[in-house]
Each structure stands twice: as structure tokens, then as C-alpha cells.
ROLONU-91308 format. One record per residue: x, z, y of N, C-alpha, C in turn; chain; residue in three letters; residue number from 1. Coordinates in nm, 2 decimals, always signed. Layout:
N
{site {X, Z, Y}, {X, Z, Y}, {X, Z, Y}, 'A', 'ala', NUM}
...
% end
This chain:
116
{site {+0.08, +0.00, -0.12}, {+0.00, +0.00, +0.00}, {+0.09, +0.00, +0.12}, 'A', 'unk', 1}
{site {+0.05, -0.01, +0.25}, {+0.07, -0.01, +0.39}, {+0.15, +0.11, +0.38}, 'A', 'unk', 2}
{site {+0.28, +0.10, +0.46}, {+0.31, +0.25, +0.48}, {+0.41, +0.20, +0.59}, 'A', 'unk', 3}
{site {+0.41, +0.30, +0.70}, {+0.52, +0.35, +0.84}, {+0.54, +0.46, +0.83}, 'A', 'unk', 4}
{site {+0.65, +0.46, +0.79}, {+0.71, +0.62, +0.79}, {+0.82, +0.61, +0.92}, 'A', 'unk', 5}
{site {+0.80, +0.72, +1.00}, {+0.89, +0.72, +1.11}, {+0.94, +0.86, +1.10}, 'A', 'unk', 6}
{site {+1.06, +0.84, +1.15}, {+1.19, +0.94, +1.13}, {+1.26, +0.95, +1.28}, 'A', 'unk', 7}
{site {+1.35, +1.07, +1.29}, {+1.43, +1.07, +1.36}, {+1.44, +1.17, +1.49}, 'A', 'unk', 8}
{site {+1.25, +1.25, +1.46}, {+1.25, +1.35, +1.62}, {+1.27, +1.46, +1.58}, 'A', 'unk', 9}
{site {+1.27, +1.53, +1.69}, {+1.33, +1.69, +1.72}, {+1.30, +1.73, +1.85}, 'A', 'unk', 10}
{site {+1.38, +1.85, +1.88}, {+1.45, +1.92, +2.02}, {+1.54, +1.88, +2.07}, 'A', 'unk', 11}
{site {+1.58, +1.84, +2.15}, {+1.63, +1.76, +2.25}, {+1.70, +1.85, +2.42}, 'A', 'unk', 12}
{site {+1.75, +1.85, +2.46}, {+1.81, +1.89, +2.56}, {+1.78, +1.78, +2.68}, 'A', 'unk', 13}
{site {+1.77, +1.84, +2.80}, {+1.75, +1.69, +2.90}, {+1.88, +1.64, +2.90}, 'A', 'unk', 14}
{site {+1.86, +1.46, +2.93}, {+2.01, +1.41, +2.93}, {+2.08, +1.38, +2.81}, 'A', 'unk', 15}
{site {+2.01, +1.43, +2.68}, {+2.02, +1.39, +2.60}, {+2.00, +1.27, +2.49}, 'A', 'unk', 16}
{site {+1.99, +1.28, +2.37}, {+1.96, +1.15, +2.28}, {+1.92, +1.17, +2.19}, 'A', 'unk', 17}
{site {+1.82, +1.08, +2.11}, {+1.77, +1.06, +1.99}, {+1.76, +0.91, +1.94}, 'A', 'unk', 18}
{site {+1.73, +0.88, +1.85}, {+1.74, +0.77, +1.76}, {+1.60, +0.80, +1.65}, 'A', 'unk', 19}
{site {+1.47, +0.70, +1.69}, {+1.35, +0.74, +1.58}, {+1.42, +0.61, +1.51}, 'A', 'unk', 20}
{site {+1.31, +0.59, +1.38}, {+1.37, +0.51, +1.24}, {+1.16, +0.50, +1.22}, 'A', 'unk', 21}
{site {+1.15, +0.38, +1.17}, {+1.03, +0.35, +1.08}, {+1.04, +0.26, +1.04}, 'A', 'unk', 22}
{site {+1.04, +0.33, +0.84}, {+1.07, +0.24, +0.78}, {+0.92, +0.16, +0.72}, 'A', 'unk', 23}
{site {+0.92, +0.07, +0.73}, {+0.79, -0.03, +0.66}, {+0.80, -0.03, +0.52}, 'A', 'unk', 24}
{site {+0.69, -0.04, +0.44}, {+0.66, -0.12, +0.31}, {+0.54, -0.19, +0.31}, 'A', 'unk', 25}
{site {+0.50, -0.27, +0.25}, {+0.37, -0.29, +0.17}, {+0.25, -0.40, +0.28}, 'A', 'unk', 26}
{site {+0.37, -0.48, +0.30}, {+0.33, -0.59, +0.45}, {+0.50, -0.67, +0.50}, 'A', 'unk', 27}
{site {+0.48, -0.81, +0.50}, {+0.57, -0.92, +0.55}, {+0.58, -0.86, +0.71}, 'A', 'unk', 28}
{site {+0.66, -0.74, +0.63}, {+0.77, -0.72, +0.81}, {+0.77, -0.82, +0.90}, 'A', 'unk', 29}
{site {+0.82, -0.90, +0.87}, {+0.92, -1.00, +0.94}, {+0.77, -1.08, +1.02}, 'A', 'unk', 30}
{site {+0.66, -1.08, +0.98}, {+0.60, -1.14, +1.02}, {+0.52, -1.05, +1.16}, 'A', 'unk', 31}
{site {+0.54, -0.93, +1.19}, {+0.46, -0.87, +1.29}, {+0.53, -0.79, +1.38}, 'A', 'unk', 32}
{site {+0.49, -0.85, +1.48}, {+0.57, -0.74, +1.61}, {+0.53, -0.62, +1.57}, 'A', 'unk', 33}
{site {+0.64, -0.57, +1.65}, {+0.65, -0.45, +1.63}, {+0.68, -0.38, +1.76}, 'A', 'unk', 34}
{site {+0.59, -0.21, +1.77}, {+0.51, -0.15, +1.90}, {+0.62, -0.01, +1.86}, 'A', 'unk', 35}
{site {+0.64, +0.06, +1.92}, {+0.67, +0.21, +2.00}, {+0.55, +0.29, +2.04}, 'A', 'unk', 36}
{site {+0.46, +0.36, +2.07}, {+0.36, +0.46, +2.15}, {+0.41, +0.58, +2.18}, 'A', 'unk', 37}
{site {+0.36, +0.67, +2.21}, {+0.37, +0.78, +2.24}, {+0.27, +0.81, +2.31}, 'A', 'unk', 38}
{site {+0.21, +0.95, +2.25}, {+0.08, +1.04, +2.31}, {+0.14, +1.17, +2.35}, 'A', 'unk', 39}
{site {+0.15, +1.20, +2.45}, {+0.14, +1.34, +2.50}, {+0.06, +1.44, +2.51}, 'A', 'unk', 40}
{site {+0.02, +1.58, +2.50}, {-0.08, +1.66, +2.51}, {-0.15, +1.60, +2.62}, 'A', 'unk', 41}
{site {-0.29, +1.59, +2.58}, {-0.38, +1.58, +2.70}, {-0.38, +1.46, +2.77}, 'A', 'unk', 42}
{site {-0.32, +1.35, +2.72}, {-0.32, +1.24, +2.77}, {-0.30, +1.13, +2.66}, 'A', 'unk', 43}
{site {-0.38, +0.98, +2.75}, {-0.39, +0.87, +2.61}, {-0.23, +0.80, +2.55}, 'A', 'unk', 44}
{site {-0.30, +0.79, +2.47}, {-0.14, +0.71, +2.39}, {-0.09, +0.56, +2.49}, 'A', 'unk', 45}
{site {+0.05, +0.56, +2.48}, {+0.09, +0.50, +2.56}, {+0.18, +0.37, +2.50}, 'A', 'unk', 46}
{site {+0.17, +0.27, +2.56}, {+0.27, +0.18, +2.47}, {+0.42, +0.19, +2.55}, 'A', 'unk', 47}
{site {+0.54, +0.21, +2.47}, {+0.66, +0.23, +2.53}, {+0.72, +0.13, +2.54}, 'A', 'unk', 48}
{site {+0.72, +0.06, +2.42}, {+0.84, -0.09, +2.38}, {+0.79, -0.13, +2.25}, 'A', 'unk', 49}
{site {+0.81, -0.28, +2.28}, {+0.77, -0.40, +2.18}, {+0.87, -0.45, +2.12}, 'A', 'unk', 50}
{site {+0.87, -0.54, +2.00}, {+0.98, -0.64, +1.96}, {+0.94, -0.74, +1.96}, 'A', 'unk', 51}
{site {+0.94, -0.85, +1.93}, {+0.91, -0.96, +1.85}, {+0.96, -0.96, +1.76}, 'A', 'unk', 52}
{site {+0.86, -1.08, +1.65}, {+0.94, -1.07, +1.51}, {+1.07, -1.08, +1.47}, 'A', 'unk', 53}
{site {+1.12, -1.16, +1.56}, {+1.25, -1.20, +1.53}, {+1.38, -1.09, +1.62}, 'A', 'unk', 54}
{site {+1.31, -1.04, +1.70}, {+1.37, -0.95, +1.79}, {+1.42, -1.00, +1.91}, 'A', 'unk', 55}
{site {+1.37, -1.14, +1.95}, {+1.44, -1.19, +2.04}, {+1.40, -1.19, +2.16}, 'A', 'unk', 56}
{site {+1.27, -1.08, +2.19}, {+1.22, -1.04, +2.28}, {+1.18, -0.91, +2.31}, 'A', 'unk', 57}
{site {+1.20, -0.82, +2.44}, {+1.19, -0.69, +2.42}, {+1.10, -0.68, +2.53}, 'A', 'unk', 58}
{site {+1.00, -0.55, +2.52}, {+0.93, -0.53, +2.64}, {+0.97, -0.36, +2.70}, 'A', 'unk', 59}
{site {+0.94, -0.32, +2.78}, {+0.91, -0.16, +2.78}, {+0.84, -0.13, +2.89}, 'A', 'unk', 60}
{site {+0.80, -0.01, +2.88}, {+0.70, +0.08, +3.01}, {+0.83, +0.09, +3.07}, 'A', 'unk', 61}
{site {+0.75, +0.09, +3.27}, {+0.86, +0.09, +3.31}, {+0.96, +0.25, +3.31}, 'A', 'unk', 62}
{site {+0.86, +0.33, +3.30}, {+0.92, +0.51, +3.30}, {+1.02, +0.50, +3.22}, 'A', 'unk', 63}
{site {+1.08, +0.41, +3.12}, {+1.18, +0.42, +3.02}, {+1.27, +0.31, +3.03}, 'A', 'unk', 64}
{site {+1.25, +0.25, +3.08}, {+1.37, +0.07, +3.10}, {+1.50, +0.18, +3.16}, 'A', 'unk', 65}
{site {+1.62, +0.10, +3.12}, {+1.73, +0.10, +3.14}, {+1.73, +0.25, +3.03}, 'A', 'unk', 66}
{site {+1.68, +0.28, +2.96}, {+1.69, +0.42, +2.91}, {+1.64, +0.41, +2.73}, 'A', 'unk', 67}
{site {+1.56, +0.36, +2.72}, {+1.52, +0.35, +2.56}, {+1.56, +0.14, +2.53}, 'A', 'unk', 68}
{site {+1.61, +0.15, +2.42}, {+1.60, +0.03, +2.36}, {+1.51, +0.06, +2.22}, 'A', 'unk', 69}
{site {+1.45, -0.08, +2.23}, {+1.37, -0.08, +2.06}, {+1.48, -0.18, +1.99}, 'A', 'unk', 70}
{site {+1.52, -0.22, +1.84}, {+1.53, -0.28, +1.77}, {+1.48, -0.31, +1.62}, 'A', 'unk', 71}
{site {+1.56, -0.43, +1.57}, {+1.48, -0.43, +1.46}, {+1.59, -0.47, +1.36}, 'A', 'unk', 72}
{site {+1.55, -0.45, +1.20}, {+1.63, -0.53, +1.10}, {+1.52, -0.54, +0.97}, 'A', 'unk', 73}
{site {+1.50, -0.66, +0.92}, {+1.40, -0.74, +0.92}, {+1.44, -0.72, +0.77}, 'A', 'unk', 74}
{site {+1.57, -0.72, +0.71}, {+1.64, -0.72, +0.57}, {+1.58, -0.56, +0.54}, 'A', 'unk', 75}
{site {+1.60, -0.47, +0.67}, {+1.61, -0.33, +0.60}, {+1.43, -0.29, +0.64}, 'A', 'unk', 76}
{site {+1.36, -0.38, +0.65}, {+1.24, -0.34, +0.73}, {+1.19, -0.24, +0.82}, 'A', 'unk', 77}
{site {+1.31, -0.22, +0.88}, {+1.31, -0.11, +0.99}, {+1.30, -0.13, +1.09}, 'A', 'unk', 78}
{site {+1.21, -0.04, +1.16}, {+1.21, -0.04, +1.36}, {+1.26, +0.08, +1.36}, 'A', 'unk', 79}
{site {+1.35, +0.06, +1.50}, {+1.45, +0.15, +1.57}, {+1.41, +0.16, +1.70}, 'A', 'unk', 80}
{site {+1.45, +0.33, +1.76}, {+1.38, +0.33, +1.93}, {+1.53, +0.41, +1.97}, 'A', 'unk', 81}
{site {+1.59, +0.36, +2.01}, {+1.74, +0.44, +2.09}, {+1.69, +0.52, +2.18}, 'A', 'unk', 82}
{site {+1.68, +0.66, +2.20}, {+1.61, +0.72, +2.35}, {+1.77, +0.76, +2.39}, 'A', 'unk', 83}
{site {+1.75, +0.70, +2.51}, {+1.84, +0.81, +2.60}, {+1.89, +0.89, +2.72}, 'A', 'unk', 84}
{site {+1.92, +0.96, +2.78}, {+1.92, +0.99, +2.92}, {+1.78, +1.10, +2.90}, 'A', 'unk', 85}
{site {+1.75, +1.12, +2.79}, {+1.59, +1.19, +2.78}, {+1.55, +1.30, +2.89}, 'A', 'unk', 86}
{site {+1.42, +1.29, +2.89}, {+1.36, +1.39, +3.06}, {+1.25, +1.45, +2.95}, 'A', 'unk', 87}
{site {+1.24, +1.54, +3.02}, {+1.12, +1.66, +2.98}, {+0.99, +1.53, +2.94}, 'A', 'unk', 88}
{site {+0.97, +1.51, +3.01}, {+0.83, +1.39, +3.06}, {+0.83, +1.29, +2.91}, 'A', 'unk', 89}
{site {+0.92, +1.29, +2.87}, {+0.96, +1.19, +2.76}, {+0.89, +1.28, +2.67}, 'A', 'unk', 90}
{site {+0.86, +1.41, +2.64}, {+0.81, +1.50, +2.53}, {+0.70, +1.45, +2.51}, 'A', 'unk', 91}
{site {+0.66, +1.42, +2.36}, {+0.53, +1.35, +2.31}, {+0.51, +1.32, +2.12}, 'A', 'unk', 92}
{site {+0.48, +1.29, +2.08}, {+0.45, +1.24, +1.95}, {+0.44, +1.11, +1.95}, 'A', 'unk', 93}
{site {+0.56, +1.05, +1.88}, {+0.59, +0.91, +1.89}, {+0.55, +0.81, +1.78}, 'A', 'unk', 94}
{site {+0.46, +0.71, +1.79}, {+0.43, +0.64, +1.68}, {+0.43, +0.49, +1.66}, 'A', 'unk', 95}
{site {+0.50, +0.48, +1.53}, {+0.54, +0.33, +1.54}, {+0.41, +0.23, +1.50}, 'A', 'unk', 96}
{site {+0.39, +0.13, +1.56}, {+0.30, +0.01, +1.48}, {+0.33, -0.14, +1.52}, 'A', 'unk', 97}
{site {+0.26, -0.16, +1.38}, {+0.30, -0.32, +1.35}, {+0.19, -0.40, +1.35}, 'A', 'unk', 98}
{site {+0.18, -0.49, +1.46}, {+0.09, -0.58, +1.47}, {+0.10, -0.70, +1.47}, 'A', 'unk', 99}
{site {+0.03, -0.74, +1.43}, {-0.03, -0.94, +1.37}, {-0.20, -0.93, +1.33}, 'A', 'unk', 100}
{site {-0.24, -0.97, +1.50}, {-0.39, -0.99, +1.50}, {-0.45, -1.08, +1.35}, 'A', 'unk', 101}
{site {-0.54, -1.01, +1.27}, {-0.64, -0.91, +1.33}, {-0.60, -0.77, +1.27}, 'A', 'unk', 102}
{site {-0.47, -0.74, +1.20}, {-0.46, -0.63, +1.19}, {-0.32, -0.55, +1.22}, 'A', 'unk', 103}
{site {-0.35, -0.44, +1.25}, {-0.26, -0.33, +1.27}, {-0.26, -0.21, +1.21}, 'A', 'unk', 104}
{site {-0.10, -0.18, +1.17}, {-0.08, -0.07, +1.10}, {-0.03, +0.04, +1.19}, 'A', 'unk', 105}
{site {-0.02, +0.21, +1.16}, {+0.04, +0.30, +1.24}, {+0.11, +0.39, +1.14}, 'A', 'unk', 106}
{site {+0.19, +0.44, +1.16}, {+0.28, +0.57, +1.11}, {+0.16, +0.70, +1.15}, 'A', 'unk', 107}
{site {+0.25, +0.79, +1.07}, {+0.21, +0.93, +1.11}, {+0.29, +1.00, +1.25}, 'A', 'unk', 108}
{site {+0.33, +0.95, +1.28}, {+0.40, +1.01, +1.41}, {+0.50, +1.07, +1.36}, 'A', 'unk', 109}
{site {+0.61, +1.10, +1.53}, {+0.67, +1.21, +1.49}, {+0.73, +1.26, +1.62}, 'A', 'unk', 110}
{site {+0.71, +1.40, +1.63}, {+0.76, +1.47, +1.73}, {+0.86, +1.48, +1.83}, 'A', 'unk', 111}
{site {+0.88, +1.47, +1.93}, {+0.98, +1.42, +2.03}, {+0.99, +1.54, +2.12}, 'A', 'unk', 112}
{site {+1.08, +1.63, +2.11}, {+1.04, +1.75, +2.24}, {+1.19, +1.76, +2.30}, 'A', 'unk', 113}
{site {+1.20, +1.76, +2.43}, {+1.27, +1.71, +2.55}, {+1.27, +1.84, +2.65}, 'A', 'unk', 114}
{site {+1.35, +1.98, +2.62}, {+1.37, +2.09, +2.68}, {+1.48, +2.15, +2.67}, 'A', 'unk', 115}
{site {+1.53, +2.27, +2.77}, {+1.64, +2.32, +2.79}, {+1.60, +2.49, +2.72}, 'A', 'unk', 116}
% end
């Protein structure tokens, strides 16, 4: 079956870094962009950064440009989110999905907390 398993969050320091990981199965990777979100308490889920399939195109919100990269590897069916420079404001539950209208997949999230 469909599965996004995402990896890689914690506690964080400001100014700091992290590296999420979500690994795909059970669906032609290669064939679906691939999304970033993040929900914070009390507020809607947010799109962070996109891929294309091939990776040869990147998007992001702007609160995070010059600061988070997304990547991809298509062999290892993995999406990658490099955070860096992290701010408090960055604290959220991060979740990866893979879309190719009409459908979309999501992970279970994973925790991202950005404090001193």
C-alpha cells in the first residue's frame, strides 16, 4: 500500500539545523511532485516547498527562501527538506505529500520544535 514515512524532526536551537527524510513506497515516485507543509498550533497547514518530478524545479513560501531547500532521489524514493538558519516561527509538524492529480498522498508528520 501507499506509505510516506517522514523522518528527521526534533528540538532545535535557533540558528540551527535539521534535515527531514520521507521515504515513499507503494506508488511511481518518479512520477509525482512532490510537497513540504507544515501546520502549526492554531493555524492552517501551510505549503513550504515543492519539487518536480525530476527535480528540476523548486518552489518555496517566501518566510523560508534562501533558508530551507527541498530535494529529491527518485532511485532511493526519497524527499529531503534541508532547514536551516531555523527561527522559533519555523516550529510546526511537518508533512510530506505526493501529488499527481487526481490523487494525493500524505505522511504522518513529524515534529519540528525551534527553541532555546
Amino acid at each position: 500500500q501507499v506509505q510516506l514515512v517522514e523522518s528527521g524532526g526534533g528540538l532545535v536551537q535557533p540558528g540551527g539545523s535539521l534535515r527531514l527524510s520521507c521515504a515513499a513506497s507503494g506508488f511511481t515516485f518518479s512520477s509525482y511532485v512532490m510537497n513540504w507543509y507544515r501546520q502549526a498550533p492554531g493555524r492552517e497547514r501551510e505549503l513550504v516547498a515543492t519539487i518536480t518530478t525530476t527535480g528540476g524545479s523548486t518552489n518555496y513560501v517566501d518566510s523560508v527562501k534562501g533558508r530551507f531547500t527541498i530535494s529529491r532521489n527518485n532511485d532511493k524514493m526519497t524527499v529531503y527538506l534541508q532547514m536551516n538558519s531555523l527561527k522559533p516561527e519555523d516550529t510546526a509538524v511537518y508533512y510530506c505529500n505526493a501529488a499527481r492529480l487526481p490523487w494525493a498522498y500524505w505522511g504522518q508528520g513529524t515534529q519540528v520544535t525551534v527553541s532555546s
